[in-house]
C-alpha positions as CSV (number, residue, x, y, z in Angstrom):
1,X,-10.2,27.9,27.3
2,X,-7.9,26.2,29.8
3,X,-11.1,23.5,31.7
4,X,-9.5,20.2,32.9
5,X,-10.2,16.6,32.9
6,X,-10.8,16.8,36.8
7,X,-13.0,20.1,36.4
8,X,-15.3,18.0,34.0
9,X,-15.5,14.8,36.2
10,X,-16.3,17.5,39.2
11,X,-19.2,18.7,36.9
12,X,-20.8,15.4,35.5
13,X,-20.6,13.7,39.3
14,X,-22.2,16.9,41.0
15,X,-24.9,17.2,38.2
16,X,-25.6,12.8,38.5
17,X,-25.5,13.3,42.6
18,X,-27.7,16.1,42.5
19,X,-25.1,18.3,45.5
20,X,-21.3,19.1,45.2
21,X,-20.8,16.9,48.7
22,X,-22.2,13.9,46.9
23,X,-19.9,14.7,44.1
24,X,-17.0,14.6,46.9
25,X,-17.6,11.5,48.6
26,X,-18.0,9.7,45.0
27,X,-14.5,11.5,43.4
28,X,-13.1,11.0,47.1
29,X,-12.5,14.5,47.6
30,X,-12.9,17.5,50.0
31,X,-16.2,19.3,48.9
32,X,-14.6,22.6,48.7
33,X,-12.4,21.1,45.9
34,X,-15.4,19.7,44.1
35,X,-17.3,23.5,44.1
36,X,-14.0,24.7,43.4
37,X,-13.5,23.0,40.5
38,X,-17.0,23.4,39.1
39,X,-16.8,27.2,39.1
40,X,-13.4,27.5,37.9
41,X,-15.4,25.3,34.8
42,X,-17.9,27.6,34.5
43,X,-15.5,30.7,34.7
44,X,-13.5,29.3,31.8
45,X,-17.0,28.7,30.1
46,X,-18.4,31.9,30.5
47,X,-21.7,30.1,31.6
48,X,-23.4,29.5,35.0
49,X,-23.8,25.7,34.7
50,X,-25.8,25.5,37.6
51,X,-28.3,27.5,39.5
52,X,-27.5,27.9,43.2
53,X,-30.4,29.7,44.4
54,X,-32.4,26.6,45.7
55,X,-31.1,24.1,48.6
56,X,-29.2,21.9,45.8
57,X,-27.9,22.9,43.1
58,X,-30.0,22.5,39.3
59,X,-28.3,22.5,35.9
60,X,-29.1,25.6,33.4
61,X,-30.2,24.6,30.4
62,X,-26.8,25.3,29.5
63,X,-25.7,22.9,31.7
64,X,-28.0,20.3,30.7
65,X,-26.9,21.2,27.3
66,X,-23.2,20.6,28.3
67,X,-23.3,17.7,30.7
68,X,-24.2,15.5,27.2
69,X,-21.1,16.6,25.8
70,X,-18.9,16.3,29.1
71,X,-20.2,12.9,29.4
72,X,-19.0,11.9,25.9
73,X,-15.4,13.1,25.9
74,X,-14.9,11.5,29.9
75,X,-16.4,8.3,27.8
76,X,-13.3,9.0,25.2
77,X,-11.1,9.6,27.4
78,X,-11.7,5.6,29.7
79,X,-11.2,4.1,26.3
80,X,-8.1,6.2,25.7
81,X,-6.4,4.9,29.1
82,X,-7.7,1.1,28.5
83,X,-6.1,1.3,24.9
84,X,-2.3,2.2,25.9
85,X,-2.7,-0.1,28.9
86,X,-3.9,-2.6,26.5
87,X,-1.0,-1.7,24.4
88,X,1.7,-1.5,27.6
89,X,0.8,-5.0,27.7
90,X,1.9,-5.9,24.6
91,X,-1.4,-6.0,22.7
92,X,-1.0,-5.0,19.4
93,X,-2.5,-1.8,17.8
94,X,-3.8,-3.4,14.7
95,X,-4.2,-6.7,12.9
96,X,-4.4,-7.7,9.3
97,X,-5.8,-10.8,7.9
98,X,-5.1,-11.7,4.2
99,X,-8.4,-13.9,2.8
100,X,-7.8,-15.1,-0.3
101,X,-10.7,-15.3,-2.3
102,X,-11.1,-19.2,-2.9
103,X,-11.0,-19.8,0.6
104,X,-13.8,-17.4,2.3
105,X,-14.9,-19.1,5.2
106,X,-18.2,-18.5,5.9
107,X,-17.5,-18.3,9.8
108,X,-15.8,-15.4,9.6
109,X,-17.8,-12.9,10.4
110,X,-18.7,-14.8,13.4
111,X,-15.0,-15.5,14.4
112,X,-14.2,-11.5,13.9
113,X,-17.1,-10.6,16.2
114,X,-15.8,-13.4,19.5
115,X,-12.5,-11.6,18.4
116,X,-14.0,-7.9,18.6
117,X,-15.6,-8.7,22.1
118,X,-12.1,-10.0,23.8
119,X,-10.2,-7.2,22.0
120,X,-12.2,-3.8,20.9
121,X,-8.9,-1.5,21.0
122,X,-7.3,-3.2,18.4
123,X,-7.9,-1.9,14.9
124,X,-8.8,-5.3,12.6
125,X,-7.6,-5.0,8.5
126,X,-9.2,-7.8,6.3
127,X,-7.9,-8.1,2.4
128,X,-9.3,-9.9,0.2
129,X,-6.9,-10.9,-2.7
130,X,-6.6,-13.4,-5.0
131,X,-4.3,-16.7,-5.7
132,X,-0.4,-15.9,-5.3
133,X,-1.1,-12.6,-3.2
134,X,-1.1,-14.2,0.2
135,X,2.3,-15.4,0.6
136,X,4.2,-12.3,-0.4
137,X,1.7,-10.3,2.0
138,X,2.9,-12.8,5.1
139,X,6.4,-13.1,4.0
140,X,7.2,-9.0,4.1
141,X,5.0,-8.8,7.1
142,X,2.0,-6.7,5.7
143,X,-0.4,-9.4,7.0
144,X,0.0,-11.6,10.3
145,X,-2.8,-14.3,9.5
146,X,-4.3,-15.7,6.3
147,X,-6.4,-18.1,5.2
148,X,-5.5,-19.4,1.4
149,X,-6.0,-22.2,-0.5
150,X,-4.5,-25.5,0.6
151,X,-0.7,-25.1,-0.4
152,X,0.8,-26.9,-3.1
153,X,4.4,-27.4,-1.3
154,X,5.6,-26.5,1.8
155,X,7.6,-22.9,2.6
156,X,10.3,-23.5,5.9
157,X,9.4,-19.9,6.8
158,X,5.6,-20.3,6.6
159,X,3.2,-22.4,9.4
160,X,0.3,-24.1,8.2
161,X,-2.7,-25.6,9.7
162,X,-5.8,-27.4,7.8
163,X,-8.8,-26.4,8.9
164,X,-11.1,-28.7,6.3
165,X,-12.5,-27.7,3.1
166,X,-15.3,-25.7,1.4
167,X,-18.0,-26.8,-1.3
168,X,-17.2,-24.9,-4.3
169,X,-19.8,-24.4,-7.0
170,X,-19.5,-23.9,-10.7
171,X,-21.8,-20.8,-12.0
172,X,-23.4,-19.4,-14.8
173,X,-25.4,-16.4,-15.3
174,X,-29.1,-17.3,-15.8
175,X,-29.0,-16.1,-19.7
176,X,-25.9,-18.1,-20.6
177,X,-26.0,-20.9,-22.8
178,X,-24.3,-23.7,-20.2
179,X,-27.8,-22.6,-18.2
180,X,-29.8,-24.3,-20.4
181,X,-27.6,-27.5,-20.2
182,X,-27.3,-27.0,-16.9
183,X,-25.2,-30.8,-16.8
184,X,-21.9,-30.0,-18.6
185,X,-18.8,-31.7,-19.3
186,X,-15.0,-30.8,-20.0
187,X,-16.0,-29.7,-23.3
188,X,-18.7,-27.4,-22.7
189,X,-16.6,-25.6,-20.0
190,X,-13.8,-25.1,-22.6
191,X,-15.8,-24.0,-25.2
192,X,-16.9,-21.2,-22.8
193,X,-14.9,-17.8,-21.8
194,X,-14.3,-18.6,-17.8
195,X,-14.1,-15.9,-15.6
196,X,-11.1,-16.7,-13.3
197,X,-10.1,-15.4,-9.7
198,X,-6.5,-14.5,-9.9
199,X,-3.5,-12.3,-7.7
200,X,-2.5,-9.0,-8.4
201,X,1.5,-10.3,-9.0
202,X,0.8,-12.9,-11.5
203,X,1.9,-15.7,-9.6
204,X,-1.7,-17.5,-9.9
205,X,-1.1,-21.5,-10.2
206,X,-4.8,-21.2,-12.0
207,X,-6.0,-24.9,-10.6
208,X,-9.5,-23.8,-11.3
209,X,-8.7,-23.0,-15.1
210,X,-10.4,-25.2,-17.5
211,X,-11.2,-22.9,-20.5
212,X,-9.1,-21.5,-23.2
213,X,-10.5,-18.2,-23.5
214,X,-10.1,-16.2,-20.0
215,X,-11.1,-12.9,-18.2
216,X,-9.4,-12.0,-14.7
217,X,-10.5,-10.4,-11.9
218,X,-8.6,-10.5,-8.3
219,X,-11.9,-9.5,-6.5
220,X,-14.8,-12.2,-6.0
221,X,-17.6,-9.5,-6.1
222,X,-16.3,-8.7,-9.6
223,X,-16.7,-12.7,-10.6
224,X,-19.7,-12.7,-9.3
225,X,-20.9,-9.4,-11.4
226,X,-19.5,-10.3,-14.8
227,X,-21.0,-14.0,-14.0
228,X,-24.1,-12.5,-13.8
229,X,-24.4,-10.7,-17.0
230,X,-23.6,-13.4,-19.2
231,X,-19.9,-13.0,-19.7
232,X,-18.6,-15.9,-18.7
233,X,-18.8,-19.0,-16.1
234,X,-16.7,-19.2,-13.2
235,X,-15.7,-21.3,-10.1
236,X,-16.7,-19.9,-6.6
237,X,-17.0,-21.3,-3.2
238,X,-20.9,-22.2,-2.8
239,X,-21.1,-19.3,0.3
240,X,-20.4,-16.6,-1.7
241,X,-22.4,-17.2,-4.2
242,X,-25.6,-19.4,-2.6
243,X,-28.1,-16.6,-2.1
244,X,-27.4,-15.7,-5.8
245,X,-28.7,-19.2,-7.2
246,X,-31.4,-19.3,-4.5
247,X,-32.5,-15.5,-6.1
248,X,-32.5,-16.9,-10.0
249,X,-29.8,-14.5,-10.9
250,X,-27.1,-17.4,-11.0
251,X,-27.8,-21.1,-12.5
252,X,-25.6,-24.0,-10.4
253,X,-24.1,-25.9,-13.3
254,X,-23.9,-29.5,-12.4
255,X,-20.4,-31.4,-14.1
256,X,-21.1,-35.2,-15.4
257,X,-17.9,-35.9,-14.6
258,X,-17.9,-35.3,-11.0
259,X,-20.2,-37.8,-9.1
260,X,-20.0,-34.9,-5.6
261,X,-19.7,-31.1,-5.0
262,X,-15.9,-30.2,-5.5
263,X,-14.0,-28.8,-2.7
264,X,-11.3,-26.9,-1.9
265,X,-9.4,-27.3,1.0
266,X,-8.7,-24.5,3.4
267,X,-5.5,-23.3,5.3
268,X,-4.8,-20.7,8.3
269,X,-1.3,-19.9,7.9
270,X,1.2,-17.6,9.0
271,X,4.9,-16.5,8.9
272,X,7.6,-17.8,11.3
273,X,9.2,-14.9,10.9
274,X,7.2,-12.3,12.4
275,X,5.9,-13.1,16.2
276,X,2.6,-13.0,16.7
277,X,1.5,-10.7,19.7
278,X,-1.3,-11.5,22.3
279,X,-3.9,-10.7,20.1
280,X,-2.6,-12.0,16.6
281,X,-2.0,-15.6,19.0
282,X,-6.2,-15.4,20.2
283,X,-7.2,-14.8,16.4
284,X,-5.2,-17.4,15.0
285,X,-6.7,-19.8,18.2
286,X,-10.0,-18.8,17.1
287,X,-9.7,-19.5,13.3
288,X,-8.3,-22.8,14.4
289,X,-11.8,-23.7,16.3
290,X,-13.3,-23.1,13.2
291,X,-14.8,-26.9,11.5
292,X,-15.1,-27.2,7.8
293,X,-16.2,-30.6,6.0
């Protein structure tokens, strides 16, 4: 089977037209090319696509069949051509965005979909990892964006820009004993195994560790899990977790010692080292729009 791009566009415009010389003047061609290419298609088919016998031409139920399927791969094929002249340009073929976990933004989903809408062709990668993972993941180039907790000190080969900062809540499942209380102090907290976000490489600076007695997870789904069924209490920012207090299945735990709702401050970095292409640069403009507290 040898059919063409051409022969196909021949048959979908003849079959939308309803006569081969309506299918020429919309492909600007001769209409003796148009009928030439349609029966050449239905040669290499081994079907009659259309029935002739009337004064225009009807699809076959074959043809009906086929015209679905014709239709779909010349719909393939325009986003084939707008991707590598998207790419030509300079547009890259894929992005990735490091999140760490303490920093999950609740805007993101929105920013991602502004972002799909101005570039579909690019392919978009999101990790989510924990403390200590993000820098490593901009530095080798595996990731061109992040957003990460506020940095401690500054890197001369990494760019930075504060975009606010996030409420972050302290949770207990609703069967724990710091439920009951649900006002704690320093003491209760230490006297309580803490389920702690932390990176895959061990390079965690742990600012949210208050108690001794520890379990680590670099996922925030699994926090949230183990949380839930008693385990232990943990730190989380209040997005991530709200709909679980609002549901009963997590208890807000209120410190005494803190008169508001801690934050954590939120930053949008990237490396100097590794340009940013056309659509890395609109991403990164559009995480900057976003307003925190």
């Amino acid at each position: 089977m040898q059919f063409s791009l051409e022969q196909l566009r021949a048959f979908v415009s003849a079959a939308e037209t309803g006569s081969f010389s309506a299918a020429a003047r919309r492909l600007g061609k001769a209409q003796s090319v148009v009928s030439t290419a349609v029966s050449n298609l239905e040669t290499d088919f081994h079907l009659m696509l259309f029935d002739r016998s009337g004064k225009k031409p009807r699809l076959t139920p074959a043809g009906e069949a086929l015209l679905i399927k014709a239709r779909r791969i010349l719909a393939h094929c325009g986003e084939l051509q707008v991707a590598a002249d998207s790419f030509q340009q300079g547009i890259e073929p894929k992005l990735t965005l490091v999140v760490e976990s303490m920093a999950m933004l609740p805007a993101l989903s929105d920013v991602l979909q502004q972002f799909e809408a101005r570039f579909p062709e690019v392919e978009v990668e999101i990790l989510t990892v924990g403390t200590g993972d993000v820098l490593k993941l901009l530095k080798e180039g595996r990731a061109q964006l992040a957003l990460m907790v506020q940095l401690s000190f500054l890197h001369p080969d990494i760019i930075v820009h504060g975009l606010g900062q996030v409420d972050v809540w302290c949770v207990a499942g609703c069967e724990h004993p710091l439920a009951v209380q649900r006002h704690v102090d320093w003491d209760d907290l230490r006297q309580h195994r803490q389920i702690l976000l932390t990176g895959r490489y061990g390079q965690d600076s742990e600012v949210w560790r208050v108690s001794d007695s520890i379990w680590r997870t670099e996922h925030i789904l699994s926090a949230i899990e183990l949380t839930q069924r008693g385990i232990g209490w943990t730190v989380l920012p209040a997005d991530t977790v709200k709909d679980k207090v609002q549901a009963g299945t997590l208890i807000q735990l209120q410190p005494q010692f803190e008169a508001q709702v801690w934050k954590q401050p939120v930053d949008l970095a990237w490396s100097s080292q590794h340009a940013l292409g056309p659509a890395g640069r609109d991403l990164c403009t559009l995480l900057k729009n976003v307003r925190l507290s």
